[in-house]
C-alpha positions as CSV (number, residue, x, y, z in Angstrom):
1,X,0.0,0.0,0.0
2,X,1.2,4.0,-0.5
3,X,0.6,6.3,2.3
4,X,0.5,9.0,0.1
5,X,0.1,10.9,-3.7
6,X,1.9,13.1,-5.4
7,X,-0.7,15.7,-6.9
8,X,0.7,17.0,-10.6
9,X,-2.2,20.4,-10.5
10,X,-2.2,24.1,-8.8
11,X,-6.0,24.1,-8.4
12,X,-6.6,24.3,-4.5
13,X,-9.9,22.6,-5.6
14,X,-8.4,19.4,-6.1
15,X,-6.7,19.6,-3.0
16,X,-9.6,20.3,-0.9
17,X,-11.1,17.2,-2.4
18,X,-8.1,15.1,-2.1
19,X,-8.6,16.2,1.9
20,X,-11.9,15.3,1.3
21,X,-11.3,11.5,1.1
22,X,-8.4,11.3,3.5
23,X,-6.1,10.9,0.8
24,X,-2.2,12.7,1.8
25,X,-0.5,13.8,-1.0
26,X,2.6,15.9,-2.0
27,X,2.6,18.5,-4.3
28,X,4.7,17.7,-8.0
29,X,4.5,21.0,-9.9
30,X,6.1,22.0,-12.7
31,X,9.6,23.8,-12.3
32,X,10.0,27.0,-13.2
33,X,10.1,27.9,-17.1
34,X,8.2,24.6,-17.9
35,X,5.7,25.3,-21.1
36,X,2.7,23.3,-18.6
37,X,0.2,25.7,-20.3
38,X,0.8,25.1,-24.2
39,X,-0.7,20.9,-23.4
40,X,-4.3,22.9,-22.3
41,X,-4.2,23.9,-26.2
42,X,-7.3,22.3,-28.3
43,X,-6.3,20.7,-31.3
44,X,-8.3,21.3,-34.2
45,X,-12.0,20.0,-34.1
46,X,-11.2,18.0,-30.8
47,X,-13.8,16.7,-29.4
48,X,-14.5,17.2,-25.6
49,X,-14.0,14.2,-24.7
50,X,-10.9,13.2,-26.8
51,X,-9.7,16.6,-25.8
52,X,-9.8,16.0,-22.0
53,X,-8.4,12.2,-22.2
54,X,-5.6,13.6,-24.5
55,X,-4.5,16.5,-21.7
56,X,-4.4,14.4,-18.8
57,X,-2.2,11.5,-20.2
58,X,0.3,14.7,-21.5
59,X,-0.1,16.1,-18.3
60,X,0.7,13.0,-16.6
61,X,3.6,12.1,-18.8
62,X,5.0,15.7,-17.9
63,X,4.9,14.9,-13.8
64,X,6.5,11.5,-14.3
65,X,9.2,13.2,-16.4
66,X,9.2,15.7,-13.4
67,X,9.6,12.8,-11.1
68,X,12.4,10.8,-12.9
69,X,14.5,14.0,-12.4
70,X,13.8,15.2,-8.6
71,X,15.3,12.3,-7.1
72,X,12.1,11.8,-4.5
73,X,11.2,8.2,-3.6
74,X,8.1,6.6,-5.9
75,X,4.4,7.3,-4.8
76,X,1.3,6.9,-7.5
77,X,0.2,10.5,-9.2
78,X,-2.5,11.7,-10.0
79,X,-3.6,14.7,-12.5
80,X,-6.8,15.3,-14.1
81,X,-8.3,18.0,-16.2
82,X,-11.6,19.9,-16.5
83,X,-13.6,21.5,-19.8
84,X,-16.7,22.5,-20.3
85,X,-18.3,21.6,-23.4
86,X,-21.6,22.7,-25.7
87,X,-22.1,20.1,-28.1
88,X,-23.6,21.3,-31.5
89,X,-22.6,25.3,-30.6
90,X,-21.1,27.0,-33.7
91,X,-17.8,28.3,-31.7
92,X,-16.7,24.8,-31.3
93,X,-17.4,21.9,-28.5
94,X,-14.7,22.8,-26.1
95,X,-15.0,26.0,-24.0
96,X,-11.7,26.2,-22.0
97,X,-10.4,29.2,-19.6
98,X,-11.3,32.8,-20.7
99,X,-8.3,34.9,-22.0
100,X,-9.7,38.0,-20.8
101,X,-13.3,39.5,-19.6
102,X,-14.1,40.2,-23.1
103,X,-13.4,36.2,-24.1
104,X,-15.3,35.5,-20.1
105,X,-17.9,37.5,-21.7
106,X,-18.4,35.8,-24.8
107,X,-18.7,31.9,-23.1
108,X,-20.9,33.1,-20.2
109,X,-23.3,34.4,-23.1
110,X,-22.9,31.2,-24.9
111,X,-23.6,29.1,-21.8
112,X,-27.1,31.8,-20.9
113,X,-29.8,29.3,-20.5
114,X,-28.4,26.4,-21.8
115,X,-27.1,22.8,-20.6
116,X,-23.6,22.2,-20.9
117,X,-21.5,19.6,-20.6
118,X,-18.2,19.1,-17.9
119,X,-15.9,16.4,-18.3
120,X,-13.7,15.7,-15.9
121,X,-10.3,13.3,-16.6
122,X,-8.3,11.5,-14.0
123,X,-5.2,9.8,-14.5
124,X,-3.2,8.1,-12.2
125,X,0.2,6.5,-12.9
126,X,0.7,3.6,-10.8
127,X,4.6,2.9,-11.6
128,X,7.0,4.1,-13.6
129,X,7.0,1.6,-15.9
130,X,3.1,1.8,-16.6
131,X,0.6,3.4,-18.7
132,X,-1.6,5.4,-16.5
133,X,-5.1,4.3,-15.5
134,X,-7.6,6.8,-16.5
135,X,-11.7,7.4,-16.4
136,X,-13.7,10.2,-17.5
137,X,-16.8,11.7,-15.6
138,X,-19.5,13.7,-17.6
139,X,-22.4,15.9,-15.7
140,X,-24.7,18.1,-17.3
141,X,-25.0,21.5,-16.0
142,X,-28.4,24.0,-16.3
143,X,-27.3,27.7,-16.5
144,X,-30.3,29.9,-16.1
145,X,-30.7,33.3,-18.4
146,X,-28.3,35.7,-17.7
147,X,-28.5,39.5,-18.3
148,X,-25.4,41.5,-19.7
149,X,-25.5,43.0,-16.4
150,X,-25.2,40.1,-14.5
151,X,-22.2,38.5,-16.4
152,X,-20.6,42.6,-16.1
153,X,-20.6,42.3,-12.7
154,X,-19.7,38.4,-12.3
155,X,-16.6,39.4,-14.6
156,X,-15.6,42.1,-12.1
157,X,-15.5,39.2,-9.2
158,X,-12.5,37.8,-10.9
159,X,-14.0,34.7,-10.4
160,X,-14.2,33.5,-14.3
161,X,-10.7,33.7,-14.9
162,X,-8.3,30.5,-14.3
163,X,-11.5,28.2,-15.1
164,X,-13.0,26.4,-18.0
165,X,-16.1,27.8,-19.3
166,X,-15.7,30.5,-17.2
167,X,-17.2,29.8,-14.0
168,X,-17.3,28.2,-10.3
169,X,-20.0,26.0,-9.2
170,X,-18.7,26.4,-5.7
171,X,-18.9,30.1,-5.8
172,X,-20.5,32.9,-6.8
173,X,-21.5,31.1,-10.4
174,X,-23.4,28.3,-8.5
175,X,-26.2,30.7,-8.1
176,X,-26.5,30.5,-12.2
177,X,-27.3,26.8,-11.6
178,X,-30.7,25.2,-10.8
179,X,-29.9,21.9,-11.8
180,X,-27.0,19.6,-12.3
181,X,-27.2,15.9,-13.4
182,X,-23.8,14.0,-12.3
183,X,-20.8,14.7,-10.3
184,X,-21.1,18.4,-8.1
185,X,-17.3,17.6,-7.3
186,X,-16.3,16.6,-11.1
187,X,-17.7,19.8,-12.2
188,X,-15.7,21.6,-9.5
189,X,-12.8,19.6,-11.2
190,X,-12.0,16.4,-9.5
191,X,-14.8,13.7,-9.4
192,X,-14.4,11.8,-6.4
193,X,-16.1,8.5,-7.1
194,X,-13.7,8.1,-9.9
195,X,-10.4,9.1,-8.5
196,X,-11.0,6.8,-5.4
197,X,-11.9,3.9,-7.9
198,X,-8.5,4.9,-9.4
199,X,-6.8,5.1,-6.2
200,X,-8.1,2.2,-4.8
201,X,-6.7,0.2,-8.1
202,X,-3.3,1.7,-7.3
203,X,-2.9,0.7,-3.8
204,X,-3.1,3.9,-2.5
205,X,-4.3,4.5,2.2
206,X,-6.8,6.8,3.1
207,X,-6.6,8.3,6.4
């Protein structure tokens, strides 16, 4: 059995989650001057799914890469990956993390009265010497009608930015949402039924 993780993201979502489940982990980010944001880049007419499968393995061939060179002793690791997707929309299928509040604008209009789609990868490689072990969760997410002044002053939380389609179901943007069908903590970006599936397969103690 491991005691412990090592967690290959920044988002302190995950790693309230991770707490969640008892699960101790260790942070493996990536050293400084490290391109980590060019493997978020869609490729062209990527499908959501494809897209988020496709990130996570990259991601989690980056952190064992990461690994191999810091000299630490072995424990599994985890990474995963978040988008928000509107199948059929005319801008595409994958709505990542806003460039700016004019681009936060433009995807909080799209998703105005609409389901969406989030898809939420998580990889975890469980040796070296392995391919990682990987599931995707999908939940469908009601956004009510939103007014231009509404997303104005949403933008001007801050809160979009730093999250794909431009929002946070657990803050101020969960009071957009009067339904959700699936996972509340895979649309916050770690879906805990399936990472402890994962976990569980690689050996890994809760507290």
């Amino acid at each position: 059995m491991h005691s412990f993780i090592y967690l290959a993201s920044q988002s302190p979502r995950r790693q309230e989650l991770l707490k969640q489940i008892g699960i101790q982990f260790e942070m493996l980010l990536p050293a400084p001057g490290e391109d980590s944001e060019s493997i978020e880049n869609p490729l062209p007419q990527e499908k959501a799914r494809l897209y988020v499968e496709r990130v996570t393995l990259a991601k989690s061939a980056a952190a064992l890469a990461r690994w191999q060179k810091s000299g630490l002793p072995w424990a599994p690791i985890l990474c995963a990956d978040t988008t928000v997707s509107l199948p059929n929309s005319d801008d595409g299928e994958i709505l990542g993390k806003p460039s700016d509040a004019e681009d936060a604008a433009r995807i909080l209009t799209m998703l105005s009265g609409k389901v969406h789609e989030v898809l939420s990868s998580v990889a975890v490689t469980v040796s070296p010497n392995e391919k990682p072990i990987q599931l995707v969760q999908v939940s469908e997410v009601q956004f009510t009608e939103l007014s231009p002044e509404q997303i104005n002053t949403y933008i001007a939380s801050g809160e979009p930015f730093g999250k794909a389609g431009a929002y946070g179901i657990q803050g101020l943007g969960g009071a957009f949402i009067p339904s959700i069908r699936g996972s509340y903590s895979g649309i916050m970006g770690l879906p805990i039924y399936e990472t402890k599936l994962l976990l569980d397969r690689a050996q890994v103690s809760s507290i």
